[in-house]
N, C-alpha and C positions, 0 to 999 in steps of 0.2 A: 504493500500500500504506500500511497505517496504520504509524505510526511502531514503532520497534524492541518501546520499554519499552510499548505498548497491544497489541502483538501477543504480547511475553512473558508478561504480565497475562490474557489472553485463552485460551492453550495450555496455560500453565502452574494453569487453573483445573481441579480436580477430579482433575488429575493426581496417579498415585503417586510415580513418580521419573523424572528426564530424566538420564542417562546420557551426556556431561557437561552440563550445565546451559549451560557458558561457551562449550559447540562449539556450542549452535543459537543462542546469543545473537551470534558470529560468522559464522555461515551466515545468519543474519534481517540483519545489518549490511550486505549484499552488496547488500540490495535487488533480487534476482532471485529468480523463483519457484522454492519448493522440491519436490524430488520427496519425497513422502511415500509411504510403503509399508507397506499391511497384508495379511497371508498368512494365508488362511484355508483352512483345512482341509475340504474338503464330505463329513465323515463319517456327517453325519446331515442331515435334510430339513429338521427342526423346530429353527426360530430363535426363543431368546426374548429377552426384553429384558436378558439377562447379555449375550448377544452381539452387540447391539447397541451395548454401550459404547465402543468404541475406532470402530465406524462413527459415532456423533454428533462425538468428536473429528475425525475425518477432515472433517468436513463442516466442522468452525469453520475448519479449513485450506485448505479450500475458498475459505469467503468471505472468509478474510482472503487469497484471492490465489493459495494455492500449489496446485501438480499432484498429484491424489493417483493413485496406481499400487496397484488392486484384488489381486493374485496370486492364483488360484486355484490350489490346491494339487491337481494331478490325479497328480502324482511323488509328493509326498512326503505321501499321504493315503494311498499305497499300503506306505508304510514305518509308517506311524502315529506321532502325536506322543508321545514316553513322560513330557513332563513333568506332574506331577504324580499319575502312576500307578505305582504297587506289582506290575504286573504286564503283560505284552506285553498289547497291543492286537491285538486280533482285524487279520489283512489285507483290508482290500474289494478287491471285483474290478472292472476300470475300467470297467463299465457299472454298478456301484452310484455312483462317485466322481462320473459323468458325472451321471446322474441328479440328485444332490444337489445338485450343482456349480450346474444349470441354475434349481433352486427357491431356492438360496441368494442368485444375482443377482437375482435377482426382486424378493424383499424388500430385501436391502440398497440396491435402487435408492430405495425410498423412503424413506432417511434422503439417501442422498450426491446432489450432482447429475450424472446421467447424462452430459452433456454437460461435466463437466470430470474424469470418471472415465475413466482407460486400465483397460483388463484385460486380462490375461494369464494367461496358462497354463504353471505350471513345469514341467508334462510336456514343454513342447514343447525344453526342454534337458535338464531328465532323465535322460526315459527314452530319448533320443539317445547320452548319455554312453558313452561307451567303457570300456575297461577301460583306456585309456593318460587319459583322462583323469579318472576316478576314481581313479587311484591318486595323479596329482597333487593333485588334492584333498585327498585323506586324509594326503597329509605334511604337509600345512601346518596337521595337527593331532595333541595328543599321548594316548596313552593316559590319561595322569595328568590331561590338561586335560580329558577330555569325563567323567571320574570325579568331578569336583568338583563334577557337577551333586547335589545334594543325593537327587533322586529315585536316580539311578543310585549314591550312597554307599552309601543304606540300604539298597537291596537286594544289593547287593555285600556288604555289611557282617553283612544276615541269611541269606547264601547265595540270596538269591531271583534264578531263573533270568535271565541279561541275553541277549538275542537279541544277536547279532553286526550285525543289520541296525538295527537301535535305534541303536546309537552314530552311524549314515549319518544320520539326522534334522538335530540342529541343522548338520552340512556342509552336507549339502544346502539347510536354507534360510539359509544364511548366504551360498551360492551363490548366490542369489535377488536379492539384495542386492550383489551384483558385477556379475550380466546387467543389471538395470534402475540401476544407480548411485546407490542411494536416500543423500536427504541424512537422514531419520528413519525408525525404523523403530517403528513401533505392537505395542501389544499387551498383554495381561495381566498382571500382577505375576509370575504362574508362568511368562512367556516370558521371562524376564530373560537368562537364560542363553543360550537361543536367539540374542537380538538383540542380545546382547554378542558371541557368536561372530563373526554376521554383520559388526561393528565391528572383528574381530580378525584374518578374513580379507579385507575388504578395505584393509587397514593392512599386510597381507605380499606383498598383489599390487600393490603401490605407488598405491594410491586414498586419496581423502579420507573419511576411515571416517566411517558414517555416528552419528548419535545413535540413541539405544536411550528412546525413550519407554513407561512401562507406565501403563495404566489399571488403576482397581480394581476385586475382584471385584466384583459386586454380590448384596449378598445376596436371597435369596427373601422373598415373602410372608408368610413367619413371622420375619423379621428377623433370623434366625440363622442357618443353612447359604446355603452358595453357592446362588442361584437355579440349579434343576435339574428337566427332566423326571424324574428316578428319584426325587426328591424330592418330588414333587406341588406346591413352592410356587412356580411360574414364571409369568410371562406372558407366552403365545406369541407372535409377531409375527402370526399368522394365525388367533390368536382371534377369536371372532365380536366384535363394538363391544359386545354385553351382557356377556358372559363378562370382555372388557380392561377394562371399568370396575366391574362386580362386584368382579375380582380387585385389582383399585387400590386402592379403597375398604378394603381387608382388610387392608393393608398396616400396620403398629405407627407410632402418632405419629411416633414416635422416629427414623423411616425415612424420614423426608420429606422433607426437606434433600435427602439422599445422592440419592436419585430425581428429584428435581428437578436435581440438579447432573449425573447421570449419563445419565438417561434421556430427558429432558423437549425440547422444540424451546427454551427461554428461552433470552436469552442469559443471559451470568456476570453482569452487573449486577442482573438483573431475580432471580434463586437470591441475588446476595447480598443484598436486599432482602427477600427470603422468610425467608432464614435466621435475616437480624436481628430480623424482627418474630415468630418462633419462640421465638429466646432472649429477647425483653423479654416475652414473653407477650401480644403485640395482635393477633397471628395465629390464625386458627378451626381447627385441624390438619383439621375435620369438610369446612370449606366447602374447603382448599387439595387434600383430596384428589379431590374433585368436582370441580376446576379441572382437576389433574394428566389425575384421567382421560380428562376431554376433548380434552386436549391428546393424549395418547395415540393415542383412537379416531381422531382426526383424520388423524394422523399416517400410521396404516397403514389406515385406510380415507376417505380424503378428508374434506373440507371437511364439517360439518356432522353428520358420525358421531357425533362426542361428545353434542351435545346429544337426538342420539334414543336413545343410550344410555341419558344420565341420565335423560331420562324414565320409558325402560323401568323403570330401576331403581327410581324414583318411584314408579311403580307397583305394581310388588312390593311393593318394603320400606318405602312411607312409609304406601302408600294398601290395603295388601293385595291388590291386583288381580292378577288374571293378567297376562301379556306379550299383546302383542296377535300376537305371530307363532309361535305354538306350531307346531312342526311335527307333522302329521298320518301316525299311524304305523301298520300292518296291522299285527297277530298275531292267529295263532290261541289259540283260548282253549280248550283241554283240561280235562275237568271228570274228578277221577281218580274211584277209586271210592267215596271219602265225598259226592259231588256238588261239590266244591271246585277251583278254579283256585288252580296253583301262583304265587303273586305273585309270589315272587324272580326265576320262568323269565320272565314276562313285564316284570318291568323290565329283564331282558336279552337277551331278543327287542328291548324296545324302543330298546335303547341307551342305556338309562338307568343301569347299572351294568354292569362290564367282567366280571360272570361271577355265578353264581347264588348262590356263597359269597357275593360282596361285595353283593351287592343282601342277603342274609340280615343280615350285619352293617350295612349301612344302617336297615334297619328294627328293629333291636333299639336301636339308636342313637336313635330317633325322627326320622330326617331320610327319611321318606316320607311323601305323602300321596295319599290321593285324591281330589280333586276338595276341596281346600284343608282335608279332616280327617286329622287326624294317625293312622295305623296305629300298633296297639299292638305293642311287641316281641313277638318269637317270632311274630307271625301272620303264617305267612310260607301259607298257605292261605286263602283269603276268597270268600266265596262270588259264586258268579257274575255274581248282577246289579248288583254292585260296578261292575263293568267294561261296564257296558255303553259302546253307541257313542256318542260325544263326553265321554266321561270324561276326568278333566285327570289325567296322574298328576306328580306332584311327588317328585324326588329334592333332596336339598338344598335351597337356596335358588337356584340360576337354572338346571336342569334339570329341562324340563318338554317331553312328551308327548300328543298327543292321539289316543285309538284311534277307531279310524275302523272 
């Protein structure tokens, strides 16, 4: 293992806060591997590079040595996490958690290494738990202490309804953290609370409580709210390699650093090296984004992604051309009674806009074309031999169609 103060330097890069700082700097002094632990929730299918952050740390923990311990959350996915929400979490049913569960290892396998990852499943103590051993549980925590979580103040505070099963969440994964013995626990700025618990009950069941590590959010594509699918500025782990380096490229200069330190495979020397030629001004933000996104396509679709990406991209936006892999789309073309085809209906037949409203609002916008000319707003009717077969249609800039 590399020495204390290069493995401190190394964990402690990009991090929010280490909870206590001086307990992993005496678990790293032991020079035995650490069990690291991160709990994830498989609520939804779709991964994007927010929740990817705390799996790129696990990996630096990887190769500097230590065990990391995956938890798949199939128990307490079914309570829902309340932190950072104003209101219950909808319950899934264990054939949605399962389903999720299966597509979420999937990808996270391509950040961590498979071969030095345990996984587990908290369903399998859970939802075993008894009613003698849930109620142990629940002493070894106070009304007054699970109220302190800030989300569960202010809705207390505005009368907003608290489920009685809500307050079982941070137990239970604090639980989690007793069954596997974790020496850190991972996770976002809004788990704090969570992974202090988890520190607080394994310190009353006479264990060596573990450290509470959070990563930060990362923001979306427009460099201001938290990267989010309800938000449209994310990039998915399972976007096509044109769409992840399209959306890279979109990203605010100012955003580059943080991406690179959160997102990216570099190590911390080669981001602080980036950062400094950033702030002197010797750094191109144009060409570091074009690197990033290669890195990226790489990443979740192999070796060599990147660079047919930026081509593509080339393509498009340097050289005007089309992509060379337009996927080829059937619809029918209904001519009403002016002799006109509905355009909006048919960019969402084609799946080119998520409903006939928003294809209308796309073309009043001017982000449609056909066959590389721009459609005027409001012409959301256009006549037929518009469309005919091998027509390109152009939504935005990397959504594109060919009728067939």
């Amino acid at each position: 293992m590399l020495p204390v103060d290069e493995q401190m330097r190394i964990i402690t890069s990009g991090a929010a806060q280490i909870v206590p700082e001086s307990d992993l700097r005496k678990k790293l002094e032991r020079g035995v591997p650490l069990n690291i632990k991160l709990g994830v929730d498989p609520t939804s299918p779709d991964l994007h590079l927010g929740h990817a952050v705390p799996l790129r740390k696990m990996r630096q923990f990887q190769d500097l040595g230590h065990k990391v311990t995956l938890i798949i959350g199939n128990g307490t996915a079914m309570i829902g996490d309340p932190s950072g929400k104003n209101t219950t979490r909808p319950q899934l049913t264990q054939e949605q958690v399962e389903a999720n569960a299966a597509t979420y290892v999937s990808q996270a396998m391509k950040i961590l290494d498979p071969e030095k990852t345990t996984i587990v499943h908290n369903g399998d103590w859970i939802l075993s738990l008894d009613l003698k051993g849930m109620l142990e549980l629940c002493s070894k925590f106070t009304v007054a202490r699970i109220l302190e979580r800030d989300d569960f103040t202010k809705r207390y505070q505005s009368q907003t309804p608290i489920a009685l099963h809500e307050f079982l969440y941070p137990v239970m994964q604090a639980f989690d953290s007793v069954k596997i013995d974790a020496d850190v626990e991972m996770g976002g700025t809004d788990q704090l609370f969570n992974l202090l618990a988890g520190r607080e009950l394994m310190e009353k069941m006479g264990m060596e409580p573990q450290v509470a590590l959070t990563m930060p959010l990362l923001e979306g594509t427009d460099g201001v709210r938290k990267m989010s699918k309800s938000y449209g500025n994310y990039i998915g782990l399972t976007d096509e390699p044109a769409d992840m380096f399209g959306k890279t490229m979109s990203i605010p200069d100012e955003m580059i650093g943080k991406y690179y330190r959160l997102a990216s495979s570099l190590s911390p020397d080669e981001v602080d090296k980036i950062e400094a030629a950033l702030a002197d001004g010797s750094a191109d933000p144009y060409e570091l984004k074009r690197a990033l996104g290669r890195d990226l396509c790489d990443t979740y679709h192999g070796a060599g992604a990147g660079e047919e990406a930026e081509a593509a991209f080339d393509r498009v936006f340097k050289q005007s051309q089309l992509p060379e892999d337009i996927a080829e789309i059937h619809v029918d073309l209904e001519v009403n009674d002016e002799g006109k085809v509905y355009l909006a209906g048919v960019l969402k037949d084609a799946g080119l806009a998520p409903s006939a409203g928003e294809a209308r609002r796309l073309i009043d916008g001017g982000g449609v074309k056909i066959d590389q000319q721009p459609v005027a707003p409001k012409s959301y009717n256009v006549d037929p031999e518009l469309l005919h077969a091998g027509v390109v249609l152009q939504v935005g800039k990397r959504k594109f169609a060919r009728l067939v």
